[in-house]
matplotlib code that plots the C-alpha trace (Angstrom):
import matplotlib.pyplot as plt

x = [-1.3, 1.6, 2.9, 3.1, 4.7, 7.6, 8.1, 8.5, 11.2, 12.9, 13.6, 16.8, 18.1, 18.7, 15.3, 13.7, 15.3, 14.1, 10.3, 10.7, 12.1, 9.5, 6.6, 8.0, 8.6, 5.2, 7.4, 9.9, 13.5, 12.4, 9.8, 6.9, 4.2, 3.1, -0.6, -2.5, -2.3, 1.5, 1.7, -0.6, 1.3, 4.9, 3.5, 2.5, 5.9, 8.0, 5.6, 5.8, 9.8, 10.1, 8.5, 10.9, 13.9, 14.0, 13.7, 10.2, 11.6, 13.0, 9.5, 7.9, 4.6, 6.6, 5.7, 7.6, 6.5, 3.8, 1.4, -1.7, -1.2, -2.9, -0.3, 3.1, 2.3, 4.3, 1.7, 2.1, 0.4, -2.7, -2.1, -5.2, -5.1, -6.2, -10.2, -9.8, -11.2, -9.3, -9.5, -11.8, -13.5, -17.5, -18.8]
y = [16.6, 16.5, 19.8, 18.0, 14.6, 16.8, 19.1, 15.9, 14.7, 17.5, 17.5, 17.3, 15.6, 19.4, 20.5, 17.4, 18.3, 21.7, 20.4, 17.7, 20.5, 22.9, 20.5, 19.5, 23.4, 24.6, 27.1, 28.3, 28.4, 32.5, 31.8, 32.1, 30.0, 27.4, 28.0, 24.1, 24.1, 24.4, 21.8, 19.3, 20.2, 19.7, 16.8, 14.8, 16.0, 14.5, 11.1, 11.3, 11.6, 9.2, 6.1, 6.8, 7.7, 6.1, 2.3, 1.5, 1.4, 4.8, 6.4, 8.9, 6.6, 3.3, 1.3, -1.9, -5.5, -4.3, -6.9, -7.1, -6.3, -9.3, -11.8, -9.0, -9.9, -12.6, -14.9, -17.2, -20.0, -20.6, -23.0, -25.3, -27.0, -23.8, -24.5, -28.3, -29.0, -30.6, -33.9, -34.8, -31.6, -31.3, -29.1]
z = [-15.6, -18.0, -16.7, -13.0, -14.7, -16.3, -13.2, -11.2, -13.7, -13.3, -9.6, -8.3, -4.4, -3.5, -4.8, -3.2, 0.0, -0.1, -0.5, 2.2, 4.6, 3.4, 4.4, 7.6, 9.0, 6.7, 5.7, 2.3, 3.2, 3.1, 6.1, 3.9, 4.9, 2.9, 1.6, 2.3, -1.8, -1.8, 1.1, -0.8, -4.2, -2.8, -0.7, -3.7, -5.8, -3.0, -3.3, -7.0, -6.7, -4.4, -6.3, -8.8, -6.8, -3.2, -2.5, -1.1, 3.1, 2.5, 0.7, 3.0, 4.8, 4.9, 8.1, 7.7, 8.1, 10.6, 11.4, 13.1, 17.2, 17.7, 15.4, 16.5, 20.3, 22.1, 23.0, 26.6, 26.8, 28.8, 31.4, 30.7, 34.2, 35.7, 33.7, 35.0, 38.2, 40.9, 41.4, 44.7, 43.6, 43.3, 40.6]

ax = plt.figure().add_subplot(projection="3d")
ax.plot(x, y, z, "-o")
ax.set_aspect("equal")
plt.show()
């Protein structure tokens, strides 16, 4: 695991870049595919980098302030004299 911390502090931008780009395309700057272990490796190197490098809206998985759908949604009131019954009105 100490082999991954010191590659990690060794990354530059450029070679930061180059993984971002490689997972996004699945593919080396060559066209070489990425094998699902180099995806998952250079996933978690970009992660890694990130925490240390990026502020925490710019980190690769941020969603923002999300809330709930049920708290984000503009809420109307509920016009309570519709569930009243009308005066002269049997029930």
């Amino acid at each position: 695991m100490s082999s991954f911390i010191e590659a990690i502090e060794n990354i530059t931008p450029e070679i930061y870049e180059n993984l971002k780009t490689a997972v996004e395309l699945g593919k080396w700057s060559d066209g070489r595919k990425l094998t699902p272990e180099q995806k998952e490796t250079c996933l978690g190197a970009m992660i890694a980098w990130e925490l240390r490098n990026l502020p925490e809206e710019e980190r690769t998985g941020y969603l923002g302030g999300q809330e709930c759908g049920s708290k984000s949604k503009n809420k109307t009131p509920i016009d309570s004299s519709l569930f009243s019954p009308a005066s002269g009105t049997r029930h």
